[in-house]
C-alpha positions in Angstrom: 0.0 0.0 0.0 2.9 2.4 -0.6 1.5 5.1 -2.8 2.1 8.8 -3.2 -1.1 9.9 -0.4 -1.5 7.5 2.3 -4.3 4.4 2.4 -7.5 5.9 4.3 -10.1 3.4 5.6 -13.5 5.2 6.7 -15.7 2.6 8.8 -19.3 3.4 8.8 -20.5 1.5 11.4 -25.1 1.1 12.0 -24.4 0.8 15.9 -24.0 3.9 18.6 -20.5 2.8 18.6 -18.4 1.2 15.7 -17.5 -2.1 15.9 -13.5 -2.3 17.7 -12.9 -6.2 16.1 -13.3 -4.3 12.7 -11.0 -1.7 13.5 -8.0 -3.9 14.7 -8.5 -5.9 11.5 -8.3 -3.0 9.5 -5.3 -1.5 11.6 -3.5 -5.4 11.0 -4.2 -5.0 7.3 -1.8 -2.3 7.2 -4.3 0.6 6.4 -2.1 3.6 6.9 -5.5 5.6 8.8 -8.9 4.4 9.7 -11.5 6.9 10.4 -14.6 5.5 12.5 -18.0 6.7 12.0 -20.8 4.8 14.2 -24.8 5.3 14.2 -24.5 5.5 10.2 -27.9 5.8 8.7 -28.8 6.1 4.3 -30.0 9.8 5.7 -26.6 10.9 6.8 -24.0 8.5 5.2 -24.3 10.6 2.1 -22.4 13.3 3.0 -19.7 11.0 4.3 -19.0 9.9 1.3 -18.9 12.9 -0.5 -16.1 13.7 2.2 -14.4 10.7 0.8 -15.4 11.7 -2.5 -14.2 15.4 -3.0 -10.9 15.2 -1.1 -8.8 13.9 -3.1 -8.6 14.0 -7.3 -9.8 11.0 -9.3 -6.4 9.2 -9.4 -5.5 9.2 -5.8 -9.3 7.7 -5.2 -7.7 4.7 -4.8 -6.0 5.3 -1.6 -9.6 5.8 0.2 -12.0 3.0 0.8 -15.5 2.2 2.5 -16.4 -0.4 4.9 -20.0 -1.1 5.6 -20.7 -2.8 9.4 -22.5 -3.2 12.0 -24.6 -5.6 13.9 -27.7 -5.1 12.2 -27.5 -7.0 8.5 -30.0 -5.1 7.2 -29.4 -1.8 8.6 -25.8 -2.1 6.9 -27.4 -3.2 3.2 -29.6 -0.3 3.2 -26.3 1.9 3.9 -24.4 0.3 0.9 -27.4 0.8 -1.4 -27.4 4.5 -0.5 -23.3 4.8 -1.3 -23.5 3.0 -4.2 -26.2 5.7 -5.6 -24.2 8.7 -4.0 -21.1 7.7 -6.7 -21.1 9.0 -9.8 -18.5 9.7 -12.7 -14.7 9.1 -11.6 -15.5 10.1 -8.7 -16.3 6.5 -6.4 -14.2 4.4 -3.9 -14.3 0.9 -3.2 -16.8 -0.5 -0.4 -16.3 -3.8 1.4 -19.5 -4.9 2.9 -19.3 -6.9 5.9 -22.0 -6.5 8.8 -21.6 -8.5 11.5 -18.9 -10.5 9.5 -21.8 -12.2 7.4 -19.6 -12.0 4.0 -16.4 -12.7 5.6 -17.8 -15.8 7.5 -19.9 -17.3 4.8 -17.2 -16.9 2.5 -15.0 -18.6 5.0 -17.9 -21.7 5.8 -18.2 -22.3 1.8 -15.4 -22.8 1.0 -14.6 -25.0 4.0 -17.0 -27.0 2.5 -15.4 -26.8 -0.5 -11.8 -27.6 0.6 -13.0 -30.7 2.4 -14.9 -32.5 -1.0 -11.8 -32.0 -2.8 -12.6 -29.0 -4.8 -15.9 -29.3 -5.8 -19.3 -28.8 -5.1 -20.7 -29.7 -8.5 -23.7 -32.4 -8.2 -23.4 -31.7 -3.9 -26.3 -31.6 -2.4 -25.9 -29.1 0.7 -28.4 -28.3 3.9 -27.9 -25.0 5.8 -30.2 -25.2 8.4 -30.9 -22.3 9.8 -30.7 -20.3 6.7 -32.9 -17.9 7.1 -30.5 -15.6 9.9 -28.3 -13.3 8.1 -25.1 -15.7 7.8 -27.3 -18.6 6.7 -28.7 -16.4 3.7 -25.1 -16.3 2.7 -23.6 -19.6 3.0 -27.0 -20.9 1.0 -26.2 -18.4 -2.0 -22.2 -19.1 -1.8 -22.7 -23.4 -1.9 -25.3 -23.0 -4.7 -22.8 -20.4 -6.7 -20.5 -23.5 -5.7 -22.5 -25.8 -7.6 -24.2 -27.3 -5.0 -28.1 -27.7 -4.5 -29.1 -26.7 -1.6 -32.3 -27.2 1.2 -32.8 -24.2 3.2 -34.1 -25.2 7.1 -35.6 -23.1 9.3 -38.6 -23.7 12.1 -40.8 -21.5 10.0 -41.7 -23.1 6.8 -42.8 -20.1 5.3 -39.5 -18.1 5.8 -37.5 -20.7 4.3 -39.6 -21.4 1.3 -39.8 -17.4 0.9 -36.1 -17.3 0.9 -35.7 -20.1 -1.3 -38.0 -18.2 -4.0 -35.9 -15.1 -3.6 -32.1 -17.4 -4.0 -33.7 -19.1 -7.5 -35.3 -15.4 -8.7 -31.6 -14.1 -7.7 -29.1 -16.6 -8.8 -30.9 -19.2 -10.9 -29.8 -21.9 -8.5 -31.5 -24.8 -7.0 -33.0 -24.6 -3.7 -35.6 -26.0 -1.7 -37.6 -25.3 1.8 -37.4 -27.9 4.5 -38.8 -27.2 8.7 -35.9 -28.3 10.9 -38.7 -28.0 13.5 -40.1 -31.4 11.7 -38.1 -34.0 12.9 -39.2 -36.6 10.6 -38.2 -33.7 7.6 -35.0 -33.0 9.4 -34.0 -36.5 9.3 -35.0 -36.7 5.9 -33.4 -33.9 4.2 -30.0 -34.8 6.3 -29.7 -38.3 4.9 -29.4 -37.1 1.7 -27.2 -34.6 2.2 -23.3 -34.2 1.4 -22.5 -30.9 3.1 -24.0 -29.7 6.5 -23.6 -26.3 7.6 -25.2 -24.8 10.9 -25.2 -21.5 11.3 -27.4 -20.9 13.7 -27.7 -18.3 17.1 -25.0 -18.8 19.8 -25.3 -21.4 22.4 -28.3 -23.5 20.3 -28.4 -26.8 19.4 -29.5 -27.2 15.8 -28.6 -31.0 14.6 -27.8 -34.0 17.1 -25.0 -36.5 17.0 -27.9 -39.1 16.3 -28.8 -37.1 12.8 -25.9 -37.1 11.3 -23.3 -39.2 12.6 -22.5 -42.4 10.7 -24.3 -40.8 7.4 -23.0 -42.5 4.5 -23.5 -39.8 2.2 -21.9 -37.1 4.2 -19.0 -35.8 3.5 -18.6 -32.1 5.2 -20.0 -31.0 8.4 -19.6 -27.4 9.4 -20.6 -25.7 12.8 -20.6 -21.5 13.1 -21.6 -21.7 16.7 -18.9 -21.2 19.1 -21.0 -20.6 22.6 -21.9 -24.2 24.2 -24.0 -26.0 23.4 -22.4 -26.1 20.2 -24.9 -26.1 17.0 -23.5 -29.6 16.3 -23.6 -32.2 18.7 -20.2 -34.1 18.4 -18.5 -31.4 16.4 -15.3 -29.4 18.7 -15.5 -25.3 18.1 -11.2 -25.9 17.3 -12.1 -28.6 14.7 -10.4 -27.7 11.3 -10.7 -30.4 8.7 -10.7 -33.3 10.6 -12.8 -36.8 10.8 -15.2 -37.3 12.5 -17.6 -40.0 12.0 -17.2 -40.5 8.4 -17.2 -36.6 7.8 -14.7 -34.1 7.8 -15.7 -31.5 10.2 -15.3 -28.0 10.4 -15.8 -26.0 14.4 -16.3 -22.5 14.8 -13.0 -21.3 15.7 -11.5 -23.7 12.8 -13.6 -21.9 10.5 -12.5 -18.1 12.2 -9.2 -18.3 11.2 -10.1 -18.6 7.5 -12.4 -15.8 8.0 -9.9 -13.3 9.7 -7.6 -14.1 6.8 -10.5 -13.5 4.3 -11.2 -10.2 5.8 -7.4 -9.2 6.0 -7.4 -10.2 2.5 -10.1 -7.9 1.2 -9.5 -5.0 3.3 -6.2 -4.9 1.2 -8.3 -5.4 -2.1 -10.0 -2.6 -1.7 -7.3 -0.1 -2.3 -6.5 -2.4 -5.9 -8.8 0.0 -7.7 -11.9 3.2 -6.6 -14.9 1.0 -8.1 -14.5 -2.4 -6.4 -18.0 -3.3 -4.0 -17.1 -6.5 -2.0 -20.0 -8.2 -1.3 -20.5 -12.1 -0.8 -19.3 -13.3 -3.8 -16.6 -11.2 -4.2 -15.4 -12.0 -0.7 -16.1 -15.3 -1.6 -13.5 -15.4 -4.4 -10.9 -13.7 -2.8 -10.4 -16.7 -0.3 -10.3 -19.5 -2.9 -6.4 -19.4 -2.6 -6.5 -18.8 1.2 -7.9 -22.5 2.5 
């Protein structure tokens, strides 16, 4: 990042204070300055960016990026959509968009998966259960750009087949609903499947050992909960490609240390070009080289 005007990082954070995790990343990244901005709204981000905009000429643009965070998922898309219609002309800088790590850590769960079937999800058939949180949405679009086809779980039927509608309108993939509430369905839709992923609250069971240990089909089991109980019974939160029962498994904490490199990773991007918006997919293909 060695450049004639120093690398500038502005964090525009939803919550009444911004997010310190995201800031030490961005410090270890090697951003030269990171200015923090928290309660960031679409009604007053705009003049944010123009401060990011207007302060610099069109080719030292590149030295000033965006990131987009926050606990609140939504709260944080409705920012980005607001800076990406503030831009105009030259005059833009690249955005990485990573509320409460979603991107980073869906990115970092999919291709997990991926890694552990050898390098391909093509023909997979892959269950995120429950899907329909933030991180699940994610992982569900990333194994289904993967190749895979994917069941979406979640206790409310109607939220999972909604979401499943909006994936195949989005991304032309194959998805289907299923109720992990059902256990019959649950049981069902597991025995068929090659790649597990839970990603559901903290401290919540979501799949016991009984469901999917011994599966013969299984290949990949991954588990995003950290907080006991863990959201897989028989999985360990340090687990990082290792057997377990016929599957390689994948624990929380195995799965955070792909993520913090992921997010290293693309807070360097950013400052490749002014035009770049990371979003899943992009984050998503920045790791491929990282597992």
């Amino acid at each position: 990042m060695s450049n004639s005007k120093p690398t500038i990082l502005v964090q525009l954070d939803t919550d009444a204070q911004p997010s310190v995790f995201d800031g030490v990343v961005a410090v270890d990244a090697g951003v030269d300055h990171l200015f923090r901005h928290a309660s960031v709204t679409p009604d007053n981000v705009r003049d944010l960016v123009y401060g990011a905009l207007f302060t610099r000429g069109p080719a030292d643009l590149r030295q000033t990026a965006l990131f987009v965070g926050g606990s609140n998922v939504a709260a944080g898309e409705a920012v980005l959509e607001t800076i990406k219609e503030t831009f105009f002309g030259p005059f833009r800088v690249s955005v990485l968009f990573d509320a409460n790590g979603a991107n980073t850590t869906a990115a970092a769960a999919a291709l997990a998966a991926l890694t552990s079937v050898g390098g391909s999800l093509d023909g997979a058939h892959a269950v995120v259960l429950p899907a329909t949180g933030p991180v699940g949405q994610r992982v569900a679009r990333l194994l289904s750009r993967l190749g895979a086809s994917v069941s979406i779980g979640s206790r409310d039927l109607g939220r999972a087949q909604s979401l499943a509608e909006r994936l195949r309108n989005t991304t032309g993939g194959r998805f289907e609903a299923f109720t992990g509430g059902d256990p019959a369905q649950l049981n069902a839709t597991i025995a068929k499947a090659s790649v597990v992923v839970a990603a559901g609250p903290e401290g919540a069971q979501v799949l016991s050992a009984a469901l999917w240990q011994g599966r013969s089909d299984l290949r990949v089991v991954v588990d995003l909960n950290a907080v006991p109980p863990l959201g897989v019974e028989g999985i360990e939160a340090t687990d990082k490609n290792v057997e377990r029962h016929g599957a390689r498994a994948w624990g929380a904490l195995g799965v955070g240390g792909l993520k913090m490199k992921i997010h290293k990773k693309a807070v360097k991007a950013l400052f490749n070009a002014n035009d770049t918006i990371l979003d899943a997919e992009e984050v998503l293909e920045l790791g491929r080289d990282l597992v």
